[in-house]
Structures are given as structure tokens and as C-alpha cells.
C-alpha positions in Angstrom: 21.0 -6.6 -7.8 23.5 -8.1 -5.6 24.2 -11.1 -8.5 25.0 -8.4 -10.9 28.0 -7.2 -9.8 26.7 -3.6 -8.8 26.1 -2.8 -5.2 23.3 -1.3 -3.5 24.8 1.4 -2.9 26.0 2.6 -6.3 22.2 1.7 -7.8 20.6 3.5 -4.7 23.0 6.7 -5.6 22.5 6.4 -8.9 18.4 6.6 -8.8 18.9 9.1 -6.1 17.8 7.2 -3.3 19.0 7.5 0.3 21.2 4.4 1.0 19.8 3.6 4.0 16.0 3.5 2.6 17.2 1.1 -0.3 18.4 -1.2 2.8 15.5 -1.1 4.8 13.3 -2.0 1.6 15.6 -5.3 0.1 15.2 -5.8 3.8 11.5 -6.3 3.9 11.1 -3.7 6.4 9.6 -0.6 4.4 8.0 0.1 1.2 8.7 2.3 -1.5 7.1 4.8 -3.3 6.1 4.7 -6.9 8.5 7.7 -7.9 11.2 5.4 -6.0 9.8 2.5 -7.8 9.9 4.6 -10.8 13.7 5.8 -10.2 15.0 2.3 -9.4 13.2 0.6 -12.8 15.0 3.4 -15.0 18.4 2.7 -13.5 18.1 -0.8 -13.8 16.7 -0.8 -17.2 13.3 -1.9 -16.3 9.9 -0.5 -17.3 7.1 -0.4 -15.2 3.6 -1.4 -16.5 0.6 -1.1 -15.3 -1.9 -4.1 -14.6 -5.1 -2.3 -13.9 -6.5 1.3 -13.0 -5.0 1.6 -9.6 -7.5 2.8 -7.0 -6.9 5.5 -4.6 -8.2 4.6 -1.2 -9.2 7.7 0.8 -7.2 8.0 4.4 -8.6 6.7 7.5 -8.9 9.1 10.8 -5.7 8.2 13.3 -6.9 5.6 16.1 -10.1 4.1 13.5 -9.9 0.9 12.7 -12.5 -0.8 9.6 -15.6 -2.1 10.7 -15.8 -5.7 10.0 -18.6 -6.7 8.4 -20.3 -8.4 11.4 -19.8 -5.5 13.1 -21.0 -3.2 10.8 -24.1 -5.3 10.7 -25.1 -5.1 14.2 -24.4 -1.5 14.6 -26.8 -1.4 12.2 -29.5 -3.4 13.6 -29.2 -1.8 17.1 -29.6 1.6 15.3 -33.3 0.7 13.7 -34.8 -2.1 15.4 -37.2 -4.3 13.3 -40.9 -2.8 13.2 -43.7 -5.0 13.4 -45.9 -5.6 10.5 -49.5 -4.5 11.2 -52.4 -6.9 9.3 -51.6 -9.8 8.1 
């Protein structure tokens, strides 16, 4: 963007982005959305295309963090211990 002559601020204006979102993203600091995504492509003469389905990941409860695996494993074992095998 900056090598083309056009500034940040005109291509953020024109896709209808707020200025200061468009700097915090070429910053590395935030993400975009797809409809941003979307807006910036168009202006820029771009076209987005899509790789694979995407998949939606459902959202985790505040304060949760993922199980690992190792700990998913020995929540599992301390919630049915082994039983012994009768008869052989």
C-alpha cells in the first residue's frame, strides 16, 4: 500500500474503515474481520478466494483454557480407575 503512492488513510476511508483500526492492523497489533478483509480486497482490486471450507470453532467459556491432551488423559483415568479382570 504505502509503495503505491496511496496512503492508508485514503484506502482505509475509501473501504469504510476507521483509520485508526487500519493502523493497528499494518501494525501487527489486531486482526481484521472478513467483511474488513472483504472491503479492503475490493478497493484494492483484489479478490478473495477461498482455500478450503473454513470451520467455525464454537466459543470457549471466559476464564477456560483447552485441556491438553495429557491432561485430558489423566482426568480421565482418575475418573474410572482400571477394574480388575476376574479368571484368567
Amino acid at each position: 500500500m504505502d509503495g503505491a503512492g496511496v496512503t492508508r488513510y485514503a484506502i482505509a476511508k475509501t473501504a469504510g474503515l476507521d483509520h485508526g483500526a487500519m493502523c493497528r492492523f499494518m501494525a501487527g497489533k489486531t486482526g481484521l474481520t472478513l467483511v474488513s478483509v472483504d472491503a479492503l480486497a475490493d478497493v484494492l482490486g483484489l479478490d478473495l478466494v477461498a482455500r478450503r471450507p473454513v470451520r467455525v470453532l464454537p466459543k470457549q467459556k471466559a476464564g477456560r483454557k483447552p485441556r491438553s491432551g495429557k491432561d485430558r488423559q489423566r482426568v480421565e483415568a482418575s475418573a474410572d480407575p482400571p477394574r480388575e479382570r476376574k479368571g484368567n
